[in-house]
DRENDO-679338 format. One line per 4 residues: number of its first residue (from 1); their letters; for each residue x, y, z of C-alpha. Coordinates in Angstrom, 3 decimals. Layout:
BEGIN
NUM> A> X Y Z | ...
//
This chain:
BEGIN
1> XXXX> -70.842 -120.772 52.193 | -67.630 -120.422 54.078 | -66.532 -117.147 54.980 | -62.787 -116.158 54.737
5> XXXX> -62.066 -113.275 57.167 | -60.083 -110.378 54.802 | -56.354 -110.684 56.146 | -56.621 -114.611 55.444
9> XXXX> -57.948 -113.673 51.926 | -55.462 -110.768 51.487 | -52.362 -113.145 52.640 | -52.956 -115.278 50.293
13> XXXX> -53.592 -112.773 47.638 | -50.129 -111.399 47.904 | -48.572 -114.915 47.959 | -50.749 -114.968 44.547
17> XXXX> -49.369 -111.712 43.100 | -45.282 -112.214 44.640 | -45.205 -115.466 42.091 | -47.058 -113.812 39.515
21> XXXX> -45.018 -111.019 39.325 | -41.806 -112.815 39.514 | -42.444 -114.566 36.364 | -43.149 -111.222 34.763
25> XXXX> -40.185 -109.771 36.390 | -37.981 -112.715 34.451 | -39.365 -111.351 31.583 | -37.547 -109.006 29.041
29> XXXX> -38.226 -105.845 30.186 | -38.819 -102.914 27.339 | -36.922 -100.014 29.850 | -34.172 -100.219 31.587
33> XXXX> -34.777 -97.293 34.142 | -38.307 -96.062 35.693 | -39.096 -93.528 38.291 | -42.199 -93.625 39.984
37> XXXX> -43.457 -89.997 40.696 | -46.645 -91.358 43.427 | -48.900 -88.488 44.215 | -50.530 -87.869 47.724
41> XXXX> -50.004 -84.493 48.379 | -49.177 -81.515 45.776 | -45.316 -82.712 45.377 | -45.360 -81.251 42.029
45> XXXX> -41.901 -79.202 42.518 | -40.296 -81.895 44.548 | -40.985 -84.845 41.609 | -39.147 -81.699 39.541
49> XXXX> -36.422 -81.291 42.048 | -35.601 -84.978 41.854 | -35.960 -85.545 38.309 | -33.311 -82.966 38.071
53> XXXX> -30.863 -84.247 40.184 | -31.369 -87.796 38.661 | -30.463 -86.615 35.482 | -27.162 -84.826 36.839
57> XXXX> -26.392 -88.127 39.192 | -26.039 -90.344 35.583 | -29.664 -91.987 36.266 | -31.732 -90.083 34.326
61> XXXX> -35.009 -92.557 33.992 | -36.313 -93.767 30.495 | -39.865 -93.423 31.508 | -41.639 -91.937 34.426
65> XXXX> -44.810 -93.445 35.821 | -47.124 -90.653 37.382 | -50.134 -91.368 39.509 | -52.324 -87.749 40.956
69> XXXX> -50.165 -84.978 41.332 | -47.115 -86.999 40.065 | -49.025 -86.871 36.875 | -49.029 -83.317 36.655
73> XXXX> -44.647 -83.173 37.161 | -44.498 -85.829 34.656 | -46.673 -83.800 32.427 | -44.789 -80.642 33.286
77> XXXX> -41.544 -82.414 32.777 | -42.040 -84.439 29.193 | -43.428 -80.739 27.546 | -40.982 -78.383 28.841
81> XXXX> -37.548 -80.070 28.401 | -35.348 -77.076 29.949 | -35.089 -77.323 33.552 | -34.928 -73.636 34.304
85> XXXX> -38.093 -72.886 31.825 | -39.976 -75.856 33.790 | -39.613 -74.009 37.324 | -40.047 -70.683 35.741
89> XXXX> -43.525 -71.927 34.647 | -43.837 -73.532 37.834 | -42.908 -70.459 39.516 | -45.378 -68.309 37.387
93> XXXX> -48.212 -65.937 38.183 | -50.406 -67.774 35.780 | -49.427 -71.775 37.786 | -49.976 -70.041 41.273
97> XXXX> -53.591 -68.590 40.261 | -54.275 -71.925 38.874 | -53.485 -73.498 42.484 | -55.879 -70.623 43.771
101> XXXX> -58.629 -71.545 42.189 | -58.649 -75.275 43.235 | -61.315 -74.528 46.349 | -64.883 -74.382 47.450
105> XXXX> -66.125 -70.816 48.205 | -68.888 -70.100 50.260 | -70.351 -70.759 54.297 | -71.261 -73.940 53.722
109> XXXX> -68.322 -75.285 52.182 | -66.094 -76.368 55.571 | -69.862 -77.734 56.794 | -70.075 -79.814 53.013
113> XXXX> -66.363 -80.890 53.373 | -66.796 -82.169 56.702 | -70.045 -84.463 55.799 | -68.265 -85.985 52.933
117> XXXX> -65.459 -86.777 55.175 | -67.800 -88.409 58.128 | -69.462 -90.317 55.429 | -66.384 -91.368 53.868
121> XXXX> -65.400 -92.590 57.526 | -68.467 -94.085 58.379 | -68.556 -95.821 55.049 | -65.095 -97.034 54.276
125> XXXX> -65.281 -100.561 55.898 | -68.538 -101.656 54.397 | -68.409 -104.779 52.221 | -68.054 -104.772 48.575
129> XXXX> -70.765 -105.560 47.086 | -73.237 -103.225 48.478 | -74.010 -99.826 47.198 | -71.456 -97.626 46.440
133> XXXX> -71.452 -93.305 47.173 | -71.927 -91.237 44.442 | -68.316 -90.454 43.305 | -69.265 -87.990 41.103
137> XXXX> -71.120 -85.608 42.561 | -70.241 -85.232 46.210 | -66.791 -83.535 45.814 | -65.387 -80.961 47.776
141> XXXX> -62.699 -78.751 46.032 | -63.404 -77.451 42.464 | -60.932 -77.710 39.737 | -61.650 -76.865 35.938
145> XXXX> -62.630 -79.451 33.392 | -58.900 -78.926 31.647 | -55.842 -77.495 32.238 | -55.466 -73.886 31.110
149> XXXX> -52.301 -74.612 30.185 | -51.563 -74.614 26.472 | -47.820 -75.431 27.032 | -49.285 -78.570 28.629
153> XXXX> -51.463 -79.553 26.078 | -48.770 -81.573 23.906 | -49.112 -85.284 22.616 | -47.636 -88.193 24.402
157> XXXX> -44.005 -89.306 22.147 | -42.215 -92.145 22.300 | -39.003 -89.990 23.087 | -36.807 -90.135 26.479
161> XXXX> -38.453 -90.206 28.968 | -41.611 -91.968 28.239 | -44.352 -90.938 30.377 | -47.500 -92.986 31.748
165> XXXX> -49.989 -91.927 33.649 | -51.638 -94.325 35.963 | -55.480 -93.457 36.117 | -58.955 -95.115 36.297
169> XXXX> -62.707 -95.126 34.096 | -65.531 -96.432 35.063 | -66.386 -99.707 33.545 | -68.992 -100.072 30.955
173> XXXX> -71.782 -101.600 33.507 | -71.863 -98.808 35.604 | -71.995 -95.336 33.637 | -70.569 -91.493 34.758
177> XXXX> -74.258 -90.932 35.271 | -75.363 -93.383 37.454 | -72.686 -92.993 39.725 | -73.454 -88.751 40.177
181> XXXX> -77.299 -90.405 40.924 | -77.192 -91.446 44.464 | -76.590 -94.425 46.600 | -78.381 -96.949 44.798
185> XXXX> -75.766 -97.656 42.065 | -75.121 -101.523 43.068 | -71.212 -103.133 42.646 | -70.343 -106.078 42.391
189> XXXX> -66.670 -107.324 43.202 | -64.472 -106.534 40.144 | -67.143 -104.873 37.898 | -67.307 -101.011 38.605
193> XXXX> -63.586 -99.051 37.900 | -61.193 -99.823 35.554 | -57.199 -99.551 35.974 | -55.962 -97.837 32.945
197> XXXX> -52.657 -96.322 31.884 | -51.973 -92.593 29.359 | -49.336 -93.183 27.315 | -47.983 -92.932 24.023
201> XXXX> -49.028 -96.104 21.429 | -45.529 -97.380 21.506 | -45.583 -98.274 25.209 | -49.240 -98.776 25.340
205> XXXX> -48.074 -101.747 23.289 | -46.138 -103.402 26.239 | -49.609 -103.473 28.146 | -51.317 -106.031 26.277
209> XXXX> -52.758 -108.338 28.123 | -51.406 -106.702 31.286 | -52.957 -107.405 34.843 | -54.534 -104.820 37.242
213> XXXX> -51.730 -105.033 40.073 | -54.414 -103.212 42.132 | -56.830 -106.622 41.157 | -54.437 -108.948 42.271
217> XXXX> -53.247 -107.546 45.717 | -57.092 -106.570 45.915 | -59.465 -109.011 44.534 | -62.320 -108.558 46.329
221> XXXX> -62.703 -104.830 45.317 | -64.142 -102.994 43.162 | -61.051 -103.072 40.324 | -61.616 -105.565 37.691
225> XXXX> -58.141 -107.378 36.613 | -58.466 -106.033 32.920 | -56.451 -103.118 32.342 | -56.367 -100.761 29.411
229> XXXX> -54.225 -98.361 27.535 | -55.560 -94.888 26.386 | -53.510 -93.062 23.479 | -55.821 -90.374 22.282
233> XXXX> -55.265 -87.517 25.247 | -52.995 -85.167 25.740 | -50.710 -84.781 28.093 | -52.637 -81.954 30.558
237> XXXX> -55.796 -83.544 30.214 | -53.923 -87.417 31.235 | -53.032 -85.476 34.088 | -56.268 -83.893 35.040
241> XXXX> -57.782 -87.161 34.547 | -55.091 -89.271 36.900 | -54.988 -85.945 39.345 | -58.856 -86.469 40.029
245> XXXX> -58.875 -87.993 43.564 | -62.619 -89.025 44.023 | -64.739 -86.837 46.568 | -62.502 -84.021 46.156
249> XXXX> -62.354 -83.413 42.984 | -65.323 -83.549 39.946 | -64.208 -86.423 37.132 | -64.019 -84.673 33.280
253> XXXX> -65.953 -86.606 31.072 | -64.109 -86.798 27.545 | -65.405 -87.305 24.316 | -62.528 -89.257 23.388
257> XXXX> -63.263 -91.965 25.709 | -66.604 -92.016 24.113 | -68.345 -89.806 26.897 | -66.549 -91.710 30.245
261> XXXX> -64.642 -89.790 32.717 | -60.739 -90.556 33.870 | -60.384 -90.802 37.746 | -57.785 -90.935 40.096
265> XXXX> -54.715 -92.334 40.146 | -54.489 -93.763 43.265 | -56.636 -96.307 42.211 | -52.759 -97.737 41.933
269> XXXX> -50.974 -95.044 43.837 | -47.221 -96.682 44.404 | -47.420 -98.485 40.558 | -45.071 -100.398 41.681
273> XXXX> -46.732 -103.348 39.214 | -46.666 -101.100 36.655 | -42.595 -100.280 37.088 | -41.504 -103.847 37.536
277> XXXX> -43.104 -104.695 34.304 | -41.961 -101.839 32.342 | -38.414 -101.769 33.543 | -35.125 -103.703 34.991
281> XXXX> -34.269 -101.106 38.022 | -37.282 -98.419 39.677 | -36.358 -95.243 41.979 | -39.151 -94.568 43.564
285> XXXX> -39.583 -91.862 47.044 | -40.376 -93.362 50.479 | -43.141 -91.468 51.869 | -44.702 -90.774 54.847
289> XXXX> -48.070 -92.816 55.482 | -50.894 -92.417 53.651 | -53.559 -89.311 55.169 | -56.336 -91.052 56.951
293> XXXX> -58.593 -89.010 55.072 | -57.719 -89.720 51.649 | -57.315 -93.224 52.917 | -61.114 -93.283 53.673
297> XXXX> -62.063 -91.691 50.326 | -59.808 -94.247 48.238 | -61.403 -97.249 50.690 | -64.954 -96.174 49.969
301> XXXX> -64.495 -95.830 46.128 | -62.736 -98.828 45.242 | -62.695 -101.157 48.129 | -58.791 -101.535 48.270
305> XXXX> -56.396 -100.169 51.582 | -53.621 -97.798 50.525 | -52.052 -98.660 53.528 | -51.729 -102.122 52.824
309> XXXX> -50.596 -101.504 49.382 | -48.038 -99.137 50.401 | -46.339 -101.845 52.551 | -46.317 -104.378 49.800
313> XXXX> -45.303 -102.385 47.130 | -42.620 -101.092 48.990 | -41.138 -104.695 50.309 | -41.682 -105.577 46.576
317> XXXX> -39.568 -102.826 45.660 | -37.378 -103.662 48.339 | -36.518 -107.358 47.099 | -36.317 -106.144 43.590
321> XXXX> -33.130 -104.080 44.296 | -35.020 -100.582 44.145 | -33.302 -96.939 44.945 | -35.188 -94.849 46.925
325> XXXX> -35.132 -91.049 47.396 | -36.198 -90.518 51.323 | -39.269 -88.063 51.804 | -40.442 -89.545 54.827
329> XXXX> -40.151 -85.994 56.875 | -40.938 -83.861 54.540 | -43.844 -82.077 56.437 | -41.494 -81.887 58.929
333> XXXX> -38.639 -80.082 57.016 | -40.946 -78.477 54.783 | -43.509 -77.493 57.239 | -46.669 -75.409 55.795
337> XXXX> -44.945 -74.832 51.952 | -46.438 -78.059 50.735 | -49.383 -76.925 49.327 | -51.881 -79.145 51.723
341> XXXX> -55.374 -78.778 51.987 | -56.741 -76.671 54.371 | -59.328 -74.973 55.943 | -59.461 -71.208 54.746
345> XXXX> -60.874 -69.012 57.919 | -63.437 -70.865 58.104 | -65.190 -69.613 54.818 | -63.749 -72.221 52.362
349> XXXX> -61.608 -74.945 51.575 | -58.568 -74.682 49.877 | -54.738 -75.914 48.858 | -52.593 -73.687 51.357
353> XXXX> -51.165 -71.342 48.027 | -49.782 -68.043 49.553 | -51.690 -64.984 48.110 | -48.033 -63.447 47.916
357> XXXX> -46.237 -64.268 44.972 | -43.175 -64.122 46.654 | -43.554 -65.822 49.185 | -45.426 -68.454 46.461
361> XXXX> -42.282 -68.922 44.589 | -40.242 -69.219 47.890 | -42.472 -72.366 48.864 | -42.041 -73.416 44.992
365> XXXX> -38.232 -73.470 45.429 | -38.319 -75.045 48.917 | -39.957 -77.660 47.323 | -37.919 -78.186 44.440
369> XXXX> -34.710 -77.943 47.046 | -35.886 -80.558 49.092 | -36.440 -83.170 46.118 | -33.168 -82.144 44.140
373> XXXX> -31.070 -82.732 48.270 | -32.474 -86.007 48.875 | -32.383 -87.502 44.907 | -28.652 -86.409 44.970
377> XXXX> -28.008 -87.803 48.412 | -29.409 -90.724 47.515 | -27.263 -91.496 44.530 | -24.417 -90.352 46.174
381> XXXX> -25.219 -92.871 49.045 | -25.147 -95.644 46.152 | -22.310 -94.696 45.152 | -20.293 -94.576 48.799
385> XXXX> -22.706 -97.615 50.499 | -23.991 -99.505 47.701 | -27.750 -98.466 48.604 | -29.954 -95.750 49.322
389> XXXX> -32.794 -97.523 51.844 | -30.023 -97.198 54.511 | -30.927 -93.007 53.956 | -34.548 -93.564 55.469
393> XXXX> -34.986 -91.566 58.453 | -38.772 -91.829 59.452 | -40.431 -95.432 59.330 | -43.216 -97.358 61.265
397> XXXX> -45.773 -99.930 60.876 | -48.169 -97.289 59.349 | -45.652 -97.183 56.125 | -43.699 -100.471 56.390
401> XXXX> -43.363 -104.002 57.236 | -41.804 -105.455 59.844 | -39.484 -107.205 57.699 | -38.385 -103.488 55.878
405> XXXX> -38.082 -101.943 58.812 | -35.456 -104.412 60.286 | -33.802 -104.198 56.597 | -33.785 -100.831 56.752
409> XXXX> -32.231 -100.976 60.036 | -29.213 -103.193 59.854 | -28.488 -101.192 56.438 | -28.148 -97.743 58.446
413> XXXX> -25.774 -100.123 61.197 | -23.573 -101.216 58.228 | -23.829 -97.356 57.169 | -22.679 -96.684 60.626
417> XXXX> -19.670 -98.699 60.858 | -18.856 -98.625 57.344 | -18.084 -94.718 57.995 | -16.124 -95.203 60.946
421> XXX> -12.536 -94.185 60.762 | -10.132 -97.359 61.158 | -8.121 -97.258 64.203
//
């Protein structure tokens, strides 16, 4: 038989999924406004920061769309309405020992985290198909099975905004169990994860008979095209499901799913499927590339490239008319407050979360600052311009097409002469 090499396959695949998703964007849409909160990183302050200013710009969304740690400011967000008690709790004693406690004590953990990482890079080009690692039990960071939160632990309502959580189960032929075994746990394309969305049963509704994005950009991986909706969690544990990035952190297994575990989000990190069928106009953040090493990790457990996704979804974004809220530098303006994972003197590894409380909160608020700046001058850039993308100060192939970054481009030259004084 044949053999197609992968960009001839993957070319075609996106012709595949621009014409099927333009028919679904001709569709009614059941939202008018979406934000897409993407995770990568512990952003959970910024997401806040920008929801905020959003909201006080006139385009406060109708439902957010959290993948990883955007779950977790969705979450944060849809329980605790006031913005100064959601930053007081994200400010608290209680939040920053939570953030402490995500790590691996002991001597051998920086050894541990380093083999999973070499494997993950040895192993993250190997064809579909073969046998796949053992997801669940070669993780590097703990984290508790739920949230210790009990302000978290609300219902999902079908009040403004909505909130779904992009996440991912294992599918029925390959069980939690076998895949915490070893490395004899055979996939097939399409059979082993699952995407899946948390929400409320009054959007779940709108995903019937709804298409794995992921599937179509990727369908040689290891993402079947059958989605599903999942209406019986709350909102903490939604998050701690979609916040579970494979190899670093240990999938919960929930009764309510009948034993199976909810995985990461990233399985669809950008959603930008998701938004376009959900809702007429999406604000989503331009971010900086994707870290090679969660790159590996994502490669290795479902077969897809979240570099290739991020470029698509964003010149899919692009065409669709999408406003976008520029954190492209944000390790450079933010430097070392961003909560990153780290090695800990060499004894553990850990989220970089100040021991200070002080200087905890004052990371917190930088945070939050940063997201609330760039939402409002992005709105306010709509408002002068006509569009935010010409706001984008850090682009390259890495995060972007050629094509975006020429639009991008000639939109900051318009910018340019458009705020030239008249002689």
């Amino acid at each position: 038989m044949m053999k197609f090499p992968k960009f001839l396959i993957l070319s075609l695949a996106s012709l595949h999924c621009v014409s099927m998703w333009a028919g679904d964007d001709k569709a009614p849409k059941p939202f008018q406004n979406a934000v897409v909160f993407e995770g990568g990183g512990n952003k959970i302050a910024m997401f806040i920061g920008m929801y905020d200013a959003m909201v006080k710009a006139g385009h406060p969304p109708d439902v957010i769309i959290g993948t990883v740690s955007g779950s977790i400011a969705a979450a944060i967000i849809k329980a605790i309405p006031d913005p100064a008690e959601r930053m007081k709790f994200v400010n608290s004693q209680k939040f920053q020992d939570f953030m402490r406690s995500i790590d691996t004590q002991g001597s051998w953990a920086v050894t541990h985290a380093w083999h999973v990482d070499s494997d993950n890079q040895k192993h993250k080009d190997e064809e579909n198909g073969s046998e796949i690692p053992p997801v669940f039990g070669n993780t590097i960071l703990n984290l508790t099975d739920h949230l210790p939160f009990p302000e978290l632990h609300k219902a999902f309502t079908s009040d403004t905004p909505r909130v779904v959580m992009v996440a991912s189960i294992p599918n029925h032929n390959v069980a939690a169990e076998e895949l915490a075994k070893d490395y004899n746990v055979v996939s097939h394309r399409g059979d082993t994860f699952k995407e899946v969305f948390v929400t409320d049963p009054e959007t779940a509704k709108y995903f019937q008979g709804f298409e794995s994005p992921t599937h179509k950009l990727f369908p040689w991986s290891r993402v079947e095209s059958e989605t599903q909706t999942i209406t019986n969690l709350d909102l903490a544990d939604g998050a701690r499901g979609s916040a579970t990035d494979y190899f670093y952190y240990t999938p919960v297994l929930f009764n309510q799913l009948g034993g199976k575990s909810l995985g990461s989000g990233s399985i669809d990190l950008y959603a930008q499927g998701v938004a376009q069928h959900l809702a007429n106009h999406t604000t989503i953040n331009f971010d900086e590339e994707v870290n090679d090493h969660v790159l590996a990790a994502e490669k290795r457990a479902y077969g897809t490239d979240q570099t290739v996704d991020q470029r698509v979804a964003y010149d899919r974004l692009n065409r669709d008319g999408a406003d976008w809220i520029d954190l492209s530098d944000a390790n450079t303006v933010i430097g070392g407050k961003g909560f990153d994972l780290g090695w800990d003197g060499g004894v553990s590894v850990a989220l970089n979360v100040p021991k200070n409380h002080a200087t905890y909160v004052e990371y917190q608020n930088a945070l939050y600052d940063y997201g609330y700046q760039r939402a409002t001058e992005a709105f306010v850039s709509k408002t002068i311009n006509g569009n935010t993308i010409s706001l984008i100060r850090k682009v390259d192939d890495l995060d972007a097409s050629r094509g975006l970054q020429a639009e991008i481009k000639k939109k900051k030259l318009q910018s340019q002469v458009a705020d030239e004084p008249a002689e």
